[in-house]
C-alpha positions in Angstrom: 15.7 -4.6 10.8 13.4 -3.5 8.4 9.6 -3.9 9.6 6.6 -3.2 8.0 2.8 -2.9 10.3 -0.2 -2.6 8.5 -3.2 -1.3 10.4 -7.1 0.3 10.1 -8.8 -2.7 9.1 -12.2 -3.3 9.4 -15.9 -4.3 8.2 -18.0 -1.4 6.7 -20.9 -1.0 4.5 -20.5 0.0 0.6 -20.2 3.6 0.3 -18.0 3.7 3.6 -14.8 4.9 3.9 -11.6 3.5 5.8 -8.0 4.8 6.1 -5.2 2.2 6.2 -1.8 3.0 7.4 1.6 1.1 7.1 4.1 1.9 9.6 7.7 1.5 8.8 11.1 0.8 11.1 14.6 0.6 10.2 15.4 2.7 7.0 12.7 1.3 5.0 11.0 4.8 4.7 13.3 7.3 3.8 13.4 8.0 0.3 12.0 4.5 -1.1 9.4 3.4 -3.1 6.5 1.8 -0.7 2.8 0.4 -1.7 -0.5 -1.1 -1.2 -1.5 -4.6 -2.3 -4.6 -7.0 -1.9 -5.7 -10.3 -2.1 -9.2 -11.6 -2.3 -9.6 -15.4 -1.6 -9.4 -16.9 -4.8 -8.1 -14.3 -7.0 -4.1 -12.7 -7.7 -3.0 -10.3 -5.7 -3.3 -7.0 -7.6 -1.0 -4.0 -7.1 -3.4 -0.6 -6.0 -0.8 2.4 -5.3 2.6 3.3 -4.8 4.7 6.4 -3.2 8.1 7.2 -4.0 9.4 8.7 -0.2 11.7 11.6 -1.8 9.3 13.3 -3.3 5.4 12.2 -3.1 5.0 11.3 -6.4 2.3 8.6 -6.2 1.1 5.7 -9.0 -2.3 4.3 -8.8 -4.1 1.2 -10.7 -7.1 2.4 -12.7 -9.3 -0.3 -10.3 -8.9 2.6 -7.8 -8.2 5.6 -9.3 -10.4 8.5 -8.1 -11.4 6.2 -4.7 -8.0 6.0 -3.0 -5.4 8.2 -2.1 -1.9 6.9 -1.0 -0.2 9.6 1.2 3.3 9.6 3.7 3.5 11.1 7.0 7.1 11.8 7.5 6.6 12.4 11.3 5.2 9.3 11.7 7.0 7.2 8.8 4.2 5.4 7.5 2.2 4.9 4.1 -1.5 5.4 4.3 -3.8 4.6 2.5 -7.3 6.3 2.2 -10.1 4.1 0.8 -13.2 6.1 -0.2 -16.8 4.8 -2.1 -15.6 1.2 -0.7 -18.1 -1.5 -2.7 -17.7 -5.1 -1.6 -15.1 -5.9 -4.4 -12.7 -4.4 -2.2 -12.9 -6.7 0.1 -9.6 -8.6 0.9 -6.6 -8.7 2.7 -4.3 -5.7 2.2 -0.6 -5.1 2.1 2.1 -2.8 2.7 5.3 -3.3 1.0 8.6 -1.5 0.4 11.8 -2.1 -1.4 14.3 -3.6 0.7 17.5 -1.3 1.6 18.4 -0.1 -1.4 16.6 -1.7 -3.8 14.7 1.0 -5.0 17.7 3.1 -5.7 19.1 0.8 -7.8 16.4 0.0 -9.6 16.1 1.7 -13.4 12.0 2.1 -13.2 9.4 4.6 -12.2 8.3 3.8 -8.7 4.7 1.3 -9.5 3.0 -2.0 -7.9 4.3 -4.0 -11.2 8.3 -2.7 -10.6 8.0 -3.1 -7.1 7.3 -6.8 -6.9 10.4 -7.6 -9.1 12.7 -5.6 -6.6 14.2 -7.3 -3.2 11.1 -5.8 -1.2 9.3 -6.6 2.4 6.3 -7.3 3.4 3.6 -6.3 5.9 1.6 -9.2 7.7 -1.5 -7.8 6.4 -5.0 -6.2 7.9 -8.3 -7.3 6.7 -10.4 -5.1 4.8 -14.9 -6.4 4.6 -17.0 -4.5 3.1 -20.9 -5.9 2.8 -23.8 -4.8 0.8 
């Protein structure tokens, strides 16, 4: 079964930094196209970075480019995500998610947030990202 774990959440100042990390079980990892997600209260969930699994190529919004750097560890099968110059507009509840089997392989787009959502995916439960003033 295909299982998706978010973890490294936390509270931090602005200017901190904090490394997330989605781990993956079943064959959700290998070769697929997996990303990072938040949701503030009150606002739409908005797509940050992607990773396509065969070959590292990565996507990122513009919200975050230059601040965070998706990245795989194959020995570990997971997704992280490293969150640098963190300002309290990042705070929210962040997601993992994957395309679903084979999903991704099927799919006739470039690995993004945007093309990910419309694919059968999974989802993580979430971890919890604060960061105050």
């Amino acid at each position: 079964q295909e299982q998706l774990v978010e973890s490294g959440g936390g509270s931090v100042q602005a200017g901190g930094s904090l490394t997330l990390s989605c781990t993956t079980s079943g064959y959700t990892y290998d070769s697929n196209c997996i990303g990072w997600f938040r949701q503030a209260p009150g606002k739409e969930r908005e797509g940050m970075a992607t990773i396509f699994t065969g070959d590292g190529g990565t996507y990122y919004a513009d919200s975050v480019k230059g601040r965070f750097t998706i990245s795989q560890d194959d020995a570990k099968r997971s997704v992280d995500l490293q969150m640098n110059s963190l300002k309290p507009d990042d705070t929210a509840m962040y997601y993992c998610a994957a395309a679903a089997g084979l999903a991704y392989q099927a799919y006739p787009g470039p690995c993004t947030p945007e093309n990910l959502v419309l694919m059968r995916n999974s989802w993580g439960q979430g971890t919890q990202v604060t960061v105050s003033a």
